[in-house]
Backbone as CSV, one residue per row, in Angstrom:
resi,resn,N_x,N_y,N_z,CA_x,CA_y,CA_z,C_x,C_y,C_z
1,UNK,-6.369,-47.538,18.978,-5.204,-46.661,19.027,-4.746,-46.234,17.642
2,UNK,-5.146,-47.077,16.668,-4.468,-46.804,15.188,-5.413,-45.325,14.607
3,UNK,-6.262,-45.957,14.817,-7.223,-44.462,14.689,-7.055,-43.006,15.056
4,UNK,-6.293,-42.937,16.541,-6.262,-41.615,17.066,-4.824,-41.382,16.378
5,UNK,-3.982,-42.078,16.150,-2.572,-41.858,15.200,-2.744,-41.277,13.738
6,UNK,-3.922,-42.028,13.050,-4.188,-41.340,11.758,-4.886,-40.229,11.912
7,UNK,-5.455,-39.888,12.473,-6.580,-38.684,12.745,-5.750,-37.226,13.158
8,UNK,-4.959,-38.009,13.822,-4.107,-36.688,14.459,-3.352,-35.240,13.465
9,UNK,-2.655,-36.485,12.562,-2.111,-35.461,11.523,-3.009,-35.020,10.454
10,UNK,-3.816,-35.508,10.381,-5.236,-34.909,9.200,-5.736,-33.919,10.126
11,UNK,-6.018,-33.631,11.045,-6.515,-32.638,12.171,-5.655,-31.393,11.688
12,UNK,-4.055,-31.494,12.062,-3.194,-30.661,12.047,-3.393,-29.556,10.555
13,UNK,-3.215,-30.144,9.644,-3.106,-30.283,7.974,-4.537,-29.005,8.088
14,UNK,-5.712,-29.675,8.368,-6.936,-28.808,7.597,-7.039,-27.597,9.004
15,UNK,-6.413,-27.519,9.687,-6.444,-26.713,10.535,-5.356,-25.169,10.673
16,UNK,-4.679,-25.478,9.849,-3.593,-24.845,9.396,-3.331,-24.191,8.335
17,UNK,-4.115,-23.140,7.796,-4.090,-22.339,6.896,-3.057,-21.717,6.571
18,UNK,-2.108,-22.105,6.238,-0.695,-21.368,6.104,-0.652,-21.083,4.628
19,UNK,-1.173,-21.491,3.757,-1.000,-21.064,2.377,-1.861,-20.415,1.356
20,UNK,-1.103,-19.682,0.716,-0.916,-18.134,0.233,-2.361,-18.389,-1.065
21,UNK,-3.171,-17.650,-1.389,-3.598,-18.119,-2.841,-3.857,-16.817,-3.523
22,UNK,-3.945,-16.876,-5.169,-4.144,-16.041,-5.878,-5.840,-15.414,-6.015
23,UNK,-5.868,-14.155,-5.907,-7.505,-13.453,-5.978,-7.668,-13.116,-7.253
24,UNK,-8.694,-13.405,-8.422,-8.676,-12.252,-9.905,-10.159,-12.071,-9.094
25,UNK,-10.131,-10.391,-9.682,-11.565,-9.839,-9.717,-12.196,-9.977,-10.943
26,UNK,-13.686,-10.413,-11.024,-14.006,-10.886,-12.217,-15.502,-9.920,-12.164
27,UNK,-16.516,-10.096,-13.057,-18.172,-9.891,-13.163,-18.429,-8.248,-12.934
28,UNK,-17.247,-7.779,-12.572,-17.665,-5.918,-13.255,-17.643,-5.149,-11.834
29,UNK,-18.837,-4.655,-11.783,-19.237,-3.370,-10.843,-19.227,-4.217,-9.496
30,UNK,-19.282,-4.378,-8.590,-19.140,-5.135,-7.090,-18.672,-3.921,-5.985
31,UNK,-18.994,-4.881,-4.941,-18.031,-5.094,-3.831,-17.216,-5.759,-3.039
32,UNK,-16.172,-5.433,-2.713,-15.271,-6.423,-2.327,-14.823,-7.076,-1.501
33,UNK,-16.082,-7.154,-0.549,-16.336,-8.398,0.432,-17.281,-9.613,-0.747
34,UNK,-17.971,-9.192,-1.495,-18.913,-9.932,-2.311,-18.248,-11.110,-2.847
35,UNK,-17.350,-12.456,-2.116,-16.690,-13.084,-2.635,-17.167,-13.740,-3.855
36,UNK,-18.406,-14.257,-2.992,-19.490,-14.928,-4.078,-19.711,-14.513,-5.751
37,UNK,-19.386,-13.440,-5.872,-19.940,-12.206,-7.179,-18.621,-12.418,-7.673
38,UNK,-17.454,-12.403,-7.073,-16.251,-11.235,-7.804,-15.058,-11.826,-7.557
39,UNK,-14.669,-12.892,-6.476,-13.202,-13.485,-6.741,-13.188,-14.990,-6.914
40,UNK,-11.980,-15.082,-7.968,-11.961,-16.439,-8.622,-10.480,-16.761,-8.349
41,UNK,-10.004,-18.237,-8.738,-8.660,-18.267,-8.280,-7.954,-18.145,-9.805
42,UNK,-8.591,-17.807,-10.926,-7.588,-17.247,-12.389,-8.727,-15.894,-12.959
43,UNK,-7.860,-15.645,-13.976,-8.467,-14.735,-14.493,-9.659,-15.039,-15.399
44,UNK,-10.629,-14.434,-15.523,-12.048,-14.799,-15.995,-12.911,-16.187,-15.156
45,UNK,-12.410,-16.970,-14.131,-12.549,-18.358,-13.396,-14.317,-17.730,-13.003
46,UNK,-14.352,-18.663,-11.922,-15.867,-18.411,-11.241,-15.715,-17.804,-10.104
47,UNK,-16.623,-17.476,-9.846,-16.166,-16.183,-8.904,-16.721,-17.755,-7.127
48,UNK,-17.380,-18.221,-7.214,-17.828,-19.632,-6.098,-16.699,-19.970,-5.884
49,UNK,-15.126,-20.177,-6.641,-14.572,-21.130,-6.127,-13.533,-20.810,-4.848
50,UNK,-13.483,-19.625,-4.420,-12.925,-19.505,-3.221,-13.744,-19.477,-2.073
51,UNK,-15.136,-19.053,-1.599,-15.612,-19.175,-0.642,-15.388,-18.174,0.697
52,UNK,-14.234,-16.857,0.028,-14.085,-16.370,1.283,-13.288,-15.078,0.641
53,UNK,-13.320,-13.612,1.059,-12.621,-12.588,0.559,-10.720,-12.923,0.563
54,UNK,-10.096,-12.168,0.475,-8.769,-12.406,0.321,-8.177,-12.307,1.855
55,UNK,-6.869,-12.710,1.999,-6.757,-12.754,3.542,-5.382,-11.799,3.259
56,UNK,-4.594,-12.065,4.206,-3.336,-11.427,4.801,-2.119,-12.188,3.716
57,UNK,-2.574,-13.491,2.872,-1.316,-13.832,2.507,-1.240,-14.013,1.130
58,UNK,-3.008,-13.207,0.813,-3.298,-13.523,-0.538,-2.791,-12.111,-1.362
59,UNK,-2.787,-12.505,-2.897,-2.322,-11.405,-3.930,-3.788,-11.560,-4.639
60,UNK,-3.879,-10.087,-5.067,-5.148,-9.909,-5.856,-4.747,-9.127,-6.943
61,UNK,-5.533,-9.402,-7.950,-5.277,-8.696,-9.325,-6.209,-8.469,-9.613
62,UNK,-6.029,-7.367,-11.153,-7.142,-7.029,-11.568,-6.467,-7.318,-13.296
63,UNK,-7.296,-7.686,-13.960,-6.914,-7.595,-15.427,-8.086,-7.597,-16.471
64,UNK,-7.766,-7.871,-17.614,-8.652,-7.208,-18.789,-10.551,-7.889,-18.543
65,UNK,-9.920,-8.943,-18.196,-11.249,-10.150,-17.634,-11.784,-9.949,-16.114
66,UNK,-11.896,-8.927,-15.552,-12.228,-8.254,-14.845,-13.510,-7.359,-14.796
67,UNK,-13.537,-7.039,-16.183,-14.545,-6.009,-16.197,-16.001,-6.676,-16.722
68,UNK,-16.135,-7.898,-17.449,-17.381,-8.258,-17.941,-17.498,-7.740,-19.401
69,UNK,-18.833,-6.878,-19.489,-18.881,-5.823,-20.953,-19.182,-4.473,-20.323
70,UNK,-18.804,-4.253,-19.399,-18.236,-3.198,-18.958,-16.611,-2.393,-19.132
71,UNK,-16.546,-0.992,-20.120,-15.471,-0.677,-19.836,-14.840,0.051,-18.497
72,UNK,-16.084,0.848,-17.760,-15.659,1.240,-16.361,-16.260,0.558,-15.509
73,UNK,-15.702,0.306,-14.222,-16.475,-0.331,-13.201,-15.946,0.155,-11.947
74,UNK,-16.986,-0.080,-10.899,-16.428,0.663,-9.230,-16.610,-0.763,-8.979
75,UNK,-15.809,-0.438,-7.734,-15.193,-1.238,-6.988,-14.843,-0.998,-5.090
76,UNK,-16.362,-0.783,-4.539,-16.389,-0.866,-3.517,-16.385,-1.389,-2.084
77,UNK,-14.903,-0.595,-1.086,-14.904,-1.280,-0.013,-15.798,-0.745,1.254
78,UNK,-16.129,-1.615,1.931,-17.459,-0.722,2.711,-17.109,-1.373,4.321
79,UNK,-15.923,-2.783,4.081,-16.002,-3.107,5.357,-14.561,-3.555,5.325
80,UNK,-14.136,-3.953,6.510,-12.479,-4.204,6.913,-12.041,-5.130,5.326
81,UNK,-10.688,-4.776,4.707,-9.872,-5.525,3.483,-8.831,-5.247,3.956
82,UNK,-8.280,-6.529,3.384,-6.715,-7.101,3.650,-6.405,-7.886,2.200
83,UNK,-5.163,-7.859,2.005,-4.665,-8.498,0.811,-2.895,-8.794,1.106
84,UNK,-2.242,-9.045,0.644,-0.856,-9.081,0.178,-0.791,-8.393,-0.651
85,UNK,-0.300,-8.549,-2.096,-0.016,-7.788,-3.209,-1.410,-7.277,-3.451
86,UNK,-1.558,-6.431,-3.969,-2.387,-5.347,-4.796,-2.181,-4.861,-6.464
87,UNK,-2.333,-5.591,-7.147,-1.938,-5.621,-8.218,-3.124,-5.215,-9.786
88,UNK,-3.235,-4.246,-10.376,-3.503,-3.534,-11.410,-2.774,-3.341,-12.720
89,UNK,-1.544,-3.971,-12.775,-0.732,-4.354,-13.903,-0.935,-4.888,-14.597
90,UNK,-1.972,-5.643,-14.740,-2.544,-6.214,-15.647,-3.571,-6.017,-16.656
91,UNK,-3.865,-5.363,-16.263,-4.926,-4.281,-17.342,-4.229,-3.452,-18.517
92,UNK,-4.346,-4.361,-19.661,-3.421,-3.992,-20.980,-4.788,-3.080,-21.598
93,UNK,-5.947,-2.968,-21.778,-6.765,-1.912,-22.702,-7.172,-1.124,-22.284
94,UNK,-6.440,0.050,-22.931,-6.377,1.728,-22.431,-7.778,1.978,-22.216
95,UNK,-8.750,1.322,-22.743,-10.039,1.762,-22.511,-10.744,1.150,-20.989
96,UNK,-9.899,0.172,-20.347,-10.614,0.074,-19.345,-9.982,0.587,-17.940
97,UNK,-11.072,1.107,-16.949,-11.411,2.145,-15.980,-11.618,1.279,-14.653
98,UNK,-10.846,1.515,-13.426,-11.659,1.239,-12.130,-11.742,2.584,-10.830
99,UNK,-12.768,2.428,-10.862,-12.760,3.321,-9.521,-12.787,2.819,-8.228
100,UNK,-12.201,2.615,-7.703,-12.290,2.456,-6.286,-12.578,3.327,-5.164
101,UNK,-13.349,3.099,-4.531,-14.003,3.416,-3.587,-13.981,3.214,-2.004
102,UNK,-12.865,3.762,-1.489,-12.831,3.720,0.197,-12.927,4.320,1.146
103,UNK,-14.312,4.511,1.833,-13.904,5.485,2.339,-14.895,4.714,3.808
104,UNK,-15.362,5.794,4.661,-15.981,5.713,5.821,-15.441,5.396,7.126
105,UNK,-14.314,5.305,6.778,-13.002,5.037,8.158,-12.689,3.818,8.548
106,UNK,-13.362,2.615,7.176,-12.543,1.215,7.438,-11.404,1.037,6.971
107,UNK,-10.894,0.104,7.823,-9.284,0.159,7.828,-9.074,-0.975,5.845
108,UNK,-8.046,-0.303,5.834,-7.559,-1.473,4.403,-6.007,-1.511,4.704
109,UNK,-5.694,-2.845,4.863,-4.797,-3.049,4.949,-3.837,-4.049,3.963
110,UNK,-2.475,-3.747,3.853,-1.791,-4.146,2.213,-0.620,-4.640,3.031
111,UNK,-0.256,-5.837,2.875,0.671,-6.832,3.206,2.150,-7.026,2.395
112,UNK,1.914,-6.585,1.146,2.739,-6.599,0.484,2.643,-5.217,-0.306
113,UNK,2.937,-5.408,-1.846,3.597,-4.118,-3.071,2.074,-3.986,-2.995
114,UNK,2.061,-2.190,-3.382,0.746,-1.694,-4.127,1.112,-1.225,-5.762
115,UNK,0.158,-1.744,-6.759,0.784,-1.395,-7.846,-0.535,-0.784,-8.663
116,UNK,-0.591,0.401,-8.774,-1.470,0.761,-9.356,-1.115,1.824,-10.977
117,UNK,-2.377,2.233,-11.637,-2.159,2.745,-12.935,-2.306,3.718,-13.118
118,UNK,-2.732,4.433,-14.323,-3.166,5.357,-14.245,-4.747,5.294,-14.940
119,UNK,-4.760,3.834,-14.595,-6.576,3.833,-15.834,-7.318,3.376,-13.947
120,UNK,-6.840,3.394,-12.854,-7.071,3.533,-11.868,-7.618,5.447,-11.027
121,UNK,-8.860,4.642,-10.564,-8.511,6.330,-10.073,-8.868,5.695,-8.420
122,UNK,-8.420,6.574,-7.378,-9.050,5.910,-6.112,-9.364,7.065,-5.345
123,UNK,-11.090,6.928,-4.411,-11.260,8.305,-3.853,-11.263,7.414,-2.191
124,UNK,-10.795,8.106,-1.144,-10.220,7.491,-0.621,-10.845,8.414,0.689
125,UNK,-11.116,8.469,2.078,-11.265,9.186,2.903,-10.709,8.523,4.419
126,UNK,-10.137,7.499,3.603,-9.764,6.262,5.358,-7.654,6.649,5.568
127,UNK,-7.077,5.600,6.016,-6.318,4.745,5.988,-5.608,3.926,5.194
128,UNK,-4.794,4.094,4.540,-4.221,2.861,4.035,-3.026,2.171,4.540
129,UNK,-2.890,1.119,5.484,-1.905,1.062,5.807,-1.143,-0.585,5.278
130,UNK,-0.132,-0.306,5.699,1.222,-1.021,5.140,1.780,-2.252,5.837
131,UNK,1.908,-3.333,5.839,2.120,-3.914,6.851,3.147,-5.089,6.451
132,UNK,4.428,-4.629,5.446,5.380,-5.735,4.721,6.281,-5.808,5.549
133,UNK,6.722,-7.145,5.821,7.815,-7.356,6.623,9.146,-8.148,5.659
134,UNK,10.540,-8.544,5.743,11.638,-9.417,5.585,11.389,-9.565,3.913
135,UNK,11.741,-7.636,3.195,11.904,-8.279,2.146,11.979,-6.838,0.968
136,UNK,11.371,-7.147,-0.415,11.796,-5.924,-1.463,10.291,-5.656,-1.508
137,UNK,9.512,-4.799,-1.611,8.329,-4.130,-1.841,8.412,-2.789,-2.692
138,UNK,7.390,-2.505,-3.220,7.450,-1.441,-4.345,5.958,-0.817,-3.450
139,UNK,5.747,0.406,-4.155,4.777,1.247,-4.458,4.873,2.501,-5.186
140,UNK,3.476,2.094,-6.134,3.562,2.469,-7.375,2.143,3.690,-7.591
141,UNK,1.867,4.429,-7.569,0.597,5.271,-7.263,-0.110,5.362,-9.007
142,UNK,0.931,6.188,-9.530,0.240,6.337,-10.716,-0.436,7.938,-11.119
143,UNK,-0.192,9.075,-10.075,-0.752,9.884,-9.786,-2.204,9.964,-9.154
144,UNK,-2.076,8.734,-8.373,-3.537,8.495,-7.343,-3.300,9.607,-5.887
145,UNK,-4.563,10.170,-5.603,-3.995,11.103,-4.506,-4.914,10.218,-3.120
146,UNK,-3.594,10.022,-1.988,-4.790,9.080,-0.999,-5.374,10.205,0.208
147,UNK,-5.697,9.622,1.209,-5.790,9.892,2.119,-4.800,10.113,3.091
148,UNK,-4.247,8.785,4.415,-3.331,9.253,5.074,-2.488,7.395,4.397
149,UNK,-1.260,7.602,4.131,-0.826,6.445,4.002,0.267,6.268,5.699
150,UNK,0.307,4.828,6.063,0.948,4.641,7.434,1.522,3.342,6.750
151,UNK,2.663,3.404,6.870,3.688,2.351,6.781,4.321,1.725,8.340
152,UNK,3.819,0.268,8.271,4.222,-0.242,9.358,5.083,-1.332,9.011
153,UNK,5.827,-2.696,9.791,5.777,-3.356,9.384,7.608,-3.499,9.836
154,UNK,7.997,-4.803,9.317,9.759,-4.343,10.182,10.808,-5.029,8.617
155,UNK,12.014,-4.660,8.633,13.211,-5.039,8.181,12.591,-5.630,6.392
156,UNK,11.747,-4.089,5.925,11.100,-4.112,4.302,12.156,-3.155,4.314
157,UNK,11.886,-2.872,2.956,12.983,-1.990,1.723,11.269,-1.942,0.704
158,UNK,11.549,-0.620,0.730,10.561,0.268,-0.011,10.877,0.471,-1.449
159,UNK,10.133,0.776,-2.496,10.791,0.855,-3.621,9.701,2.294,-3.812
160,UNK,9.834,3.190,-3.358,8.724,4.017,-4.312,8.863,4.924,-5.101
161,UNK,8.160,3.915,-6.306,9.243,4.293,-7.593,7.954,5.156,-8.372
162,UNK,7.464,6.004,-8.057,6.871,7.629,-8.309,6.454,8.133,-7.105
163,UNK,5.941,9.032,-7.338,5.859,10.201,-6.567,4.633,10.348,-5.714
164,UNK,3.729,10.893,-5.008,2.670,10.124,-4.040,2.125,11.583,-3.581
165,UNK,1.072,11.652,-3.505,-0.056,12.557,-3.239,-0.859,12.424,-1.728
166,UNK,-0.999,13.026,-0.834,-2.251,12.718,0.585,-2.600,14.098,0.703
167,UNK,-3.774,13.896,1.049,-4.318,14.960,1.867,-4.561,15.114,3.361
168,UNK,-4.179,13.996,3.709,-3.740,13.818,4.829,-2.457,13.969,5.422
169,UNK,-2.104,12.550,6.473,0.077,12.658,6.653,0.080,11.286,5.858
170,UNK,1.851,11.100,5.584,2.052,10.629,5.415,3.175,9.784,6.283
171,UNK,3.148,8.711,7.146,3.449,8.864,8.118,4.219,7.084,7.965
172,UNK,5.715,6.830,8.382,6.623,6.040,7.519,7.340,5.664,9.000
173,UNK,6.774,4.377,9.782,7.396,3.478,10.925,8.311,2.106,10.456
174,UNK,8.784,2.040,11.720,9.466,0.394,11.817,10.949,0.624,11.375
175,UNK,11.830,-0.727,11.212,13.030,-0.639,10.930,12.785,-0.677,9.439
176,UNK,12.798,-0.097,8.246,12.434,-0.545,6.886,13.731,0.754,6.545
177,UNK,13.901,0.327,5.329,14.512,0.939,3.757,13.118,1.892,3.327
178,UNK,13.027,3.291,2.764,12.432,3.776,2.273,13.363,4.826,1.649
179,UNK,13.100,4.206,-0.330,13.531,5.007,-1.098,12.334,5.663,-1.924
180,UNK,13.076,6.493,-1.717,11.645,8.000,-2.185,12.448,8.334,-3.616
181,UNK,12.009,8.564,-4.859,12.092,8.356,-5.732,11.481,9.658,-6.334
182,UNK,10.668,10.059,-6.046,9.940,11.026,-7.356,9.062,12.240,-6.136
183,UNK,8.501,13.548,-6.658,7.885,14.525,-5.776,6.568,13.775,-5.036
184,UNK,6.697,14.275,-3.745,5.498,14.123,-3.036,5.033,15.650,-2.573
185,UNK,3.944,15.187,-2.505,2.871,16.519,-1.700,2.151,15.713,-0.513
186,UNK,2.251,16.356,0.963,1.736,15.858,2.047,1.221,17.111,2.487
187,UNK,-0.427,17.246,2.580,-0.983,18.291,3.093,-1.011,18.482,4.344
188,UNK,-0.702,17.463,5.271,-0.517,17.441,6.363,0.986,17.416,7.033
189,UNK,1.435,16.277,7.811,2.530,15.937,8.580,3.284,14.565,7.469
190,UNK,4.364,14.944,7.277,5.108,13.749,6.468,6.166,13.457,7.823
191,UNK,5.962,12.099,8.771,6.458,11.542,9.392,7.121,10.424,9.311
192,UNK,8.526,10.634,9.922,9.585,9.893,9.349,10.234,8.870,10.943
193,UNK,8.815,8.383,11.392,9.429,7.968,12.629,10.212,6.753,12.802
194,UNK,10.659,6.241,11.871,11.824,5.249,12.186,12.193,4.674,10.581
195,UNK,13.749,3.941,10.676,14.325,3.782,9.593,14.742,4.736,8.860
196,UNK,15.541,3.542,7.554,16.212,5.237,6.512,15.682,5.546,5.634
197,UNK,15.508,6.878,5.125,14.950,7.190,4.285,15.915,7.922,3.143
198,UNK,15.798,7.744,2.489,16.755,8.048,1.426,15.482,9.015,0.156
199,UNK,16.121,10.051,-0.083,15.511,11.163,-0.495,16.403,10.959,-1.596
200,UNK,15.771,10.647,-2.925,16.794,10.267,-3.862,16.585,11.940,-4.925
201,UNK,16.989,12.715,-4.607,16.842,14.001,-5.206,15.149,14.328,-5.754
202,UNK,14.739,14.614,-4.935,12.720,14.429,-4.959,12.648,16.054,-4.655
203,UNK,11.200,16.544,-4.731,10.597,17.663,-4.472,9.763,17.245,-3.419
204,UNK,9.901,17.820,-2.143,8.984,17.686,-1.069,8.192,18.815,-0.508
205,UNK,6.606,18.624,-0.736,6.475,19.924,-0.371,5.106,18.982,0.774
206,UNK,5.223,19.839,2.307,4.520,19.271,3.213,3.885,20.381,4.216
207,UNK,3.286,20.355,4.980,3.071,21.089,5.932,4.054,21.188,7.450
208,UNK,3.513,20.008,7.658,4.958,19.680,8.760,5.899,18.722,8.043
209,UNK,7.296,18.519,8.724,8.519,17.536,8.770,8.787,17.115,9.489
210,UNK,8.245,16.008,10.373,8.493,15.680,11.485,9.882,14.563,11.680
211,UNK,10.673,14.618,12.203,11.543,13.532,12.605,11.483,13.117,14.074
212,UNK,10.964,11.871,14.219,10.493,11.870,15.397,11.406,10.441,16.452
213,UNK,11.790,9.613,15.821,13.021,8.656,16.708,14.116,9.014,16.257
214,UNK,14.851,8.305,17.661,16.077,8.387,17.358,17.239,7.723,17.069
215,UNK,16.200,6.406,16.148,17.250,5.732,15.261,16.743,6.133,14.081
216,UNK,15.904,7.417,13.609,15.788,7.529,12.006,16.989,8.031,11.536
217,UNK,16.938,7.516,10.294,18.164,8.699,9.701,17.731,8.581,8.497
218,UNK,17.446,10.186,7.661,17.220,10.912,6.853,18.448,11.387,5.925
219,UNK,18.605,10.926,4.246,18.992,11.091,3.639,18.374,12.179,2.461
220,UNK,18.964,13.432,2.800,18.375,14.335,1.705,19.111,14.194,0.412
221,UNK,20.360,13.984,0.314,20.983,14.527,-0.477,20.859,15.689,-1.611
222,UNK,20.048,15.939,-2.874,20.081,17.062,-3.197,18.812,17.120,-3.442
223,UNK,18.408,17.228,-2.411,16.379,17.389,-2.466,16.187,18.787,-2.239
224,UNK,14.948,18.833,-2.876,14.012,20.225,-2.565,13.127,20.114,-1.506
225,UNK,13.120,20.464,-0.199,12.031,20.449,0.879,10.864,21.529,1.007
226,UNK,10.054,21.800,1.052,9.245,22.924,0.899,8.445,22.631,2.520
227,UNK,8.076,23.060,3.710,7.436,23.255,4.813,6.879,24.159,5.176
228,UNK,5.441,24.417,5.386,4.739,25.474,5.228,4.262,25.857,6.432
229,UNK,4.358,25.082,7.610,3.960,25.220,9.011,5.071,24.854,9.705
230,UNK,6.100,23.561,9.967,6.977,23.549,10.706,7.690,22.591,10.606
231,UNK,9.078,22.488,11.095,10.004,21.317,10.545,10.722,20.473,12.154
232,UNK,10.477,19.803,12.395,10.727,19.232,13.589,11.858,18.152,13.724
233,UNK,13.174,18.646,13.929,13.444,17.034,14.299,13.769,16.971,15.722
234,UNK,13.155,16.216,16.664,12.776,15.963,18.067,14.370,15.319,18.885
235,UNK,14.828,14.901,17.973,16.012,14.204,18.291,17.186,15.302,18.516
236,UNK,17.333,15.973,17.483,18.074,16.661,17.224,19.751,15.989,17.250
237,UNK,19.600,15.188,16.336,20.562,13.982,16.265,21.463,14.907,14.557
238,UNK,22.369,15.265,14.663,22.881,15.609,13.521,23.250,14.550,12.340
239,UNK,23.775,13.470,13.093,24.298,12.538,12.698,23.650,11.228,12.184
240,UNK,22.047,11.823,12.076,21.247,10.914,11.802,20.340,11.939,10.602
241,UNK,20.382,12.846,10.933,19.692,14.449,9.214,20.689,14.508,9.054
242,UNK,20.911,14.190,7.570,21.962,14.206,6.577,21.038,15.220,5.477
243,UNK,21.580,16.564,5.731,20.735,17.564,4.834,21.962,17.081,3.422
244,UNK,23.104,17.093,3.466,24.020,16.831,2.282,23.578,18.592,1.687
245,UNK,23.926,18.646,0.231,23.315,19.983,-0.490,22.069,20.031,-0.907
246,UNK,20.800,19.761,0.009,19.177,19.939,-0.418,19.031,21.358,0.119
247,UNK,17.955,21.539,-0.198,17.565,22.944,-0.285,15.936,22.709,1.267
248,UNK,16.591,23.564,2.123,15.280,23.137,2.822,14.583,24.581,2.817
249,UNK,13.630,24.888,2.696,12.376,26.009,2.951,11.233,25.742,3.537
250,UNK,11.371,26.946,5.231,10.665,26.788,5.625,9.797,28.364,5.559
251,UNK,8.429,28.174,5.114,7.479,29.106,4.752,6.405,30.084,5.459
């Protein structure tokens, strides 16, 4: 009987992955399932000692010890990625370069802040979606232009503190805080289907404007809207479009 008493809680313990660990990308050009090649648990570490790509609760970085003797390197995703933080802040020498590479319609999914540079470039043809819940999150582009970004996720506060590029929609769910900060361009549909959005005096120029529930509420205050196909709000909730003095144009 003493046996099945000790055994029990050692069972529990290694069965229970609840904790969070740090990713550095290390050895240069890769891909980023390639755990084996490319993630370590510090910066410059061995890339063997994790045994497994990053999960849902992990933060990944990139910094100067990243690249090898390489000053540019790609950095390709080819199959399902997940992370927490996303982090590129760390790369202090102007001379070094990543390209990233996503495309083919696998999903990548970001748990937490995206923080990218401008010694970043990303070509992108998928998805990127969002999935922060109970808390402060940033996103940071850098003048990266994506694909379609989808924000999911419940009771986050957005920080997006520049301005954001798709050629796709850009398309913004759940109960969350989203402060918009700087000009966006959405070649498609910029969808605002739930939560507030606070338009902190920005340039918006989109194809469609969709407002689509009817607990969003939209803070223009003295924004520039630009809509080149059509402006929708489905609700037709006044009291939830707060145009304030923005300028809306529809084209």
């Amino acid at each position: 009987m003493k046996k099945i008493f000790i055994l029990i809680p050692i069972l529990l313990i290694i069965s229970n992955p609840i904790f969070s660990k740090d990713y550095f990308w290390v050895g240069g050009t890769g891909k980023w399932h390639a755990f084996f090649e490319h993630w370590a648990f510090e910066s410059g570490g061995i890339a063997l000692e994790h045994g497994q790509v990053p999960g849902t609760k992990d933060n990944v970085y990139f910094d100067d010890n990243s690249f090898g003797t390489e000053n540019e390197i790609v950095i390709t995703i080819e199959a399902d990625a997940v992370c927490r933080d996303l982090d590129f802040t760390r790369i202090t020498d102007p001379n070094k370069k990543i390209i990233l590479n996503h495309n083919g319609g696998v999903p990548f999914h970001i748990y937490g802040s995206a923080l990218f540079t401008n010694q970043i470039t990303i070509n992108t043809s998928s998805i990127i979606t969002f999935y922060a819940e109970d808390g402060d999150y940033i996103f940071q582009t850098a003048g990266n232009k994506f694909n379609h970004l989808l924000f999911l996720g419940q009771n986050a506060k957005w920080n997006m503190i520049d301005g954001f590029w798709t050629n796709g929609a850009a398309t913004f769910n759940g109960d969350n805080i989203y402060e918009l900060n700087d000009s966006m361009y959405v070649n498609h549909s910029f969808n605002a289907n739930g939560g507030l959005h606070n338009f902190n005096d920005v340039h918006l120029r989109c194809n469609e404007f969709m407002v689509r529930n009817s607990e969003t509420i939209v803070n223009l205050k003295t924004s520039y809207i630009d809509v080149y196909n059509r402006f929708v709000d489905i609700n037709n909730k006044i009291e939830n479009f707060r145009p304030d003095n923005s300028v809306i144009t529809e084209h």
